[in-house]
C-alpha positions in Angstrom: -28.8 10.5 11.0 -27.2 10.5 7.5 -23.9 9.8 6.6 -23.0 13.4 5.1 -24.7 15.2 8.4 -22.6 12.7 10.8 -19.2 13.7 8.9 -20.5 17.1 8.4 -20.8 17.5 12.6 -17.4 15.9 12.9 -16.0 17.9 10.8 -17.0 21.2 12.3 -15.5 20.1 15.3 -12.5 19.0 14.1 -8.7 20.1 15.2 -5.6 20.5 12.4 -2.4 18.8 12.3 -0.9 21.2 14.4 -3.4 21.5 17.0 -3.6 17.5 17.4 0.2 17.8 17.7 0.2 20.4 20.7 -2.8 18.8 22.0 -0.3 15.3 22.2 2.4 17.1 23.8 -0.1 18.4 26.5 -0.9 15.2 27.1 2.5 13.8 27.6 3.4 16.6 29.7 0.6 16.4 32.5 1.2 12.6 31.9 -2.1 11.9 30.8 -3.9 10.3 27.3 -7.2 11.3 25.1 -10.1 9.1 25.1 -12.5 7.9 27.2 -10.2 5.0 29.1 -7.2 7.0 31.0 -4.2 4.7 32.3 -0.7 4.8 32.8 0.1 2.5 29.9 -2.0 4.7 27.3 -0.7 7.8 28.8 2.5 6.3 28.3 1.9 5.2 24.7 0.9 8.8 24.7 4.6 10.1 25.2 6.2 7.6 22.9 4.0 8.6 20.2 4.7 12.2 20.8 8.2 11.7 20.8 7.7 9.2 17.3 5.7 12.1 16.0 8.3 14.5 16.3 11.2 12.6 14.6 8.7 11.7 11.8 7.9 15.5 11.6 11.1 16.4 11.1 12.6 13.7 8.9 9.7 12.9 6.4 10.0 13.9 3.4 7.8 14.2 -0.2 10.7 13.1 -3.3 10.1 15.7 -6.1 8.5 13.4 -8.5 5.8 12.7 -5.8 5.4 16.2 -5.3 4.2 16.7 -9.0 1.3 14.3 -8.8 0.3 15.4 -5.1 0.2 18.8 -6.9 -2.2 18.2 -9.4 -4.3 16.2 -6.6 -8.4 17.2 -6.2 -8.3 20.5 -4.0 -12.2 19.3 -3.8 -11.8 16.7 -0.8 -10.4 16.5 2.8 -8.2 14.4 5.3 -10.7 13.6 7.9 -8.8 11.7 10.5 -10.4 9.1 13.4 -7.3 8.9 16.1 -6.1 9.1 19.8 -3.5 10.1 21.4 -2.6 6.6 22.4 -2.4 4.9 18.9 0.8 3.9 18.2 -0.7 3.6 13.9 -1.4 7.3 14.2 2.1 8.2 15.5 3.5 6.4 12.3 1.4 7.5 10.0 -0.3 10.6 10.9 2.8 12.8 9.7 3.0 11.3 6.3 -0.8 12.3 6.1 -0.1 15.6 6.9 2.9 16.2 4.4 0.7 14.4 1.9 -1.8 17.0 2.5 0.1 19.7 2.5 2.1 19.0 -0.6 -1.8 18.2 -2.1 -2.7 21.8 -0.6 -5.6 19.6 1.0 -7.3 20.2 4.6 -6.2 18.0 7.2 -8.7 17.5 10.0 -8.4 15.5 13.1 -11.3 14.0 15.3 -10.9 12.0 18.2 -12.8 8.8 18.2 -14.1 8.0 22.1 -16.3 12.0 20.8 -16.7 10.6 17.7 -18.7 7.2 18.2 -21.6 8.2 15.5 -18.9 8.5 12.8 -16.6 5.7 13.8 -18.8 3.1 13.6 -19.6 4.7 9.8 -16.1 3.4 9.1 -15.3 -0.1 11.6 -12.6 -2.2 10.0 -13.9 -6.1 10.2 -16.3 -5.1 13.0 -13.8 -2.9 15.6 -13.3 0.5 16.2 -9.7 0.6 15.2 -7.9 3.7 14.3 -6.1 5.6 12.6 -8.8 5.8 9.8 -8.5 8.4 7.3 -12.0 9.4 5.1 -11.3 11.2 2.2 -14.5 13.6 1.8 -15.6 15.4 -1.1 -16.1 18.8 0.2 -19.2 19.4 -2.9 -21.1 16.0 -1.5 -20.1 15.9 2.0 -19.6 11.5 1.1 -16.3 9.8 1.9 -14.5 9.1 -2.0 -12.3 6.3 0.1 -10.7 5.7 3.7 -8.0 4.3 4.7 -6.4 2.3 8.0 -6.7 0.0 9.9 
């Protein structure tokens, strides 16, 4: 399968910020985790990332001359995210992604990597399925224009 088709068919089945967030606290409440390997430690990992995720959520901040350049950003591309509940890189960095995107006025769209395997081994990192991975896509090509993570 091509590249474009396998980020394409992510994509469609991708959740936003805010659906990823609720879908975390759902987790931590039934005192569970996402992916395919559920355990007390990643469930727990699971509630301390929720709770990291909601101080970052309400403490980040953009500084005004950042928000000048992020709004003269490409409105052509996307965030496309590769995560889990249980990454404690995705708790730290996943809400500076989304205030990035939204001061960008960019779509932000998460995917979960154990339902992902096609497009996260597009984007291993020295071999390994680590996450969080962020692939900036051109929405006119469907290619990745960069990632980032680990």
């Amino acid at each position: 399968m091509e590249l474009q088709q396998i980020i394409k068919d992510a994509a469609d089945k991708s959740i936003s910020y805010e659906q990823y967030r609720a879908f975390v606290e759902a987790h931590t409440v039934n005192g569970t985790n996402s992916g395919s390997e559920v355990t007390e430690a990643l469930a727990e990992y699971t509630k301390l990332n929720n709770q990291r995720m909601k101080r970052l959520d309400k403490t980040l901040k953009i500084l005004p001359e950042n928000q000048e350049l992020l709004n003269s950003f490409d409105k052509d591309v996307y965030f496309l995210i590769i995560t889990e509940s249980w990454c404690g890189d995705a708790a730290q960095t996943m809400p500076m992604m989304n205030k990035v995107a939204q001061t960008a006025g960019v779509d932000f769209k998460v995917v979960l990597r154990d339902e992902n395997p096609l497009l996260m081994d597009q984007f291993l990192t020295n071999g390994g399925r680590a996450i969080a991975k962020l692939i900036l896509v051109d929405k006119n090509t469907g290619l990745p224009v960069t990632t980032w993570g680990s």
